[in-house]
C-alpha positions in Angstrom: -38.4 29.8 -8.5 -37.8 28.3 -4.8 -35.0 25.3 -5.1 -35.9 22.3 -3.7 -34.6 21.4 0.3 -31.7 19.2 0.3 -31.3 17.1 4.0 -28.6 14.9 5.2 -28.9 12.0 7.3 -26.9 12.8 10.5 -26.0 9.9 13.2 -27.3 11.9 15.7 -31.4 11.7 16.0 -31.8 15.7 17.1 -30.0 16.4 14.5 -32.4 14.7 12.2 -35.1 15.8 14.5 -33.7 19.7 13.7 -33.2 19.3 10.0 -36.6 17.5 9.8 -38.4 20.5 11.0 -36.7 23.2 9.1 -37.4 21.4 6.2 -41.0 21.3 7.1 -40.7 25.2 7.2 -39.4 25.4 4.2 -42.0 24.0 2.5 -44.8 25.8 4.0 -42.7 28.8 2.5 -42.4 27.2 -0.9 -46.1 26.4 -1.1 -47.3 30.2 -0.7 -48.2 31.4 -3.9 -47.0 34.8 -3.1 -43.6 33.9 -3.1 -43.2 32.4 -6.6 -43.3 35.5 -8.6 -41.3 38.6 -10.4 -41.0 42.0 -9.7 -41.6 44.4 -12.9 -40.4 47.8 -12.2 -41.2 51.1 -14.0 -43.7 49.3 -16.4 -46.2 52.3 -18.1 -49.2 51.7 -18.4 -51.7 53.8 -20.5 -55.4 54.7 -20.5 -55.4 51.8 -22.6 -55.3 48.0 -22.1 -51.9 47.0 -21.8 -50.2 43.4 -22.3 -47.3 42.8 -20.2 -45.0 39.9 -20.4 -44.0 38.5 -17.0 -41.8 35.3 -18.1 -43.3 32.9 -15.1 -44.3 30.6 -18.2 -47.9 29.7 -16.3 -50.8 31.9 -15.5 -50.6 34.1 -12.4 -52.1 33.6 -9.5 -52.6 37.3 -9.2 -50.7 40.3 -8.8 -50.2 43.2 -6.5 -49.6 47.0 -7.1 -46.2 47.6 -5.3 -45.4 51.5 -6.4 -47.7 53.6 -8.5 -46.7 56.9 -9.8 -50.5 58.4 -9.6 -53.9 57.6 -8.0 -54.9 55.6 -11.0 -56.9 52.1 -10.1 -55.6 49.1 -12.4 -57.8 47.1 -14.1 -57.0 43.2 -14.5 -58.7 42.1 -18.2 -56.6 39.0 -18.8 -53.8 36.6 -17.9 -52.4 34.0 -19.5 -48.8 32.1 -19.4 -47.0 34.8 -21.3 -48.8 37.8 -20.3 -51.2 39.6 -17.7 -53.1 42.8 -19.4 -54.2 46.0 -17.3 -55.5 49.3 -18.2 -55.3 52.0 -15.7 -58.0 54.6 -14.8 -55.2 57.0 -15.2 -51.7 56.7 -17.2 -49.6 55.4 -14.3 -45.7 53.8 -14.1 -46.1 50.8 -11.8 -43.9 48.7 -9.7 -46.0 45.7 -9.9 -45.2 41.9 -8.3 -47.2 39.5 -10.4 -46.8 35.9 -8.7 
């Protein structure tokens, strides 16, 4: 999870000026649901359906295939607040960013 931007008022009005657009960087940053995530590495998953708990306490946005040990396609069946569930075409270890 992305902390909130702190600002400062500053005398100076560039200063302000400066601080007021970083922080409007910031939050185009914060707001991309890509970034709000967890990386699970070396997670196996079977021929089978497979819960896996990701601990973002909501339900994913999605999730992305970072590393895959094998040519196997995952299969999203479900996600919910605790877990997402995927079988595999093929028994595969995955790298897997779930956001």
């Amino acid at each position: 999870m992305i902390k909130d931007y702190s600002t400062l008022q500053f005398k100076d009005q560039s200063s302000n000026i400066v601080q007021d657009n970083v922080r409007k960087f910031f939050e185009q940053i914060k707001n991309c649901p890509l970034i709000d995530g967890v990386l699970l590495k070396d997670v196996y998953i079977p021929f089978a359906n497979t819960q896996i708990a990701h601990k973002l306490f909501r339900v994913p946005t999605g999730y992305i295939v970072t590393k895959n040990s094998s040519f196997g396609v995952m299969q999203l069946i479900s996600m919910d607040k605790d877990y997402i569930t995927l079988k595999a075409s093929t028994a595969s270890t995955v790298d897997i960013w779930i956001f």
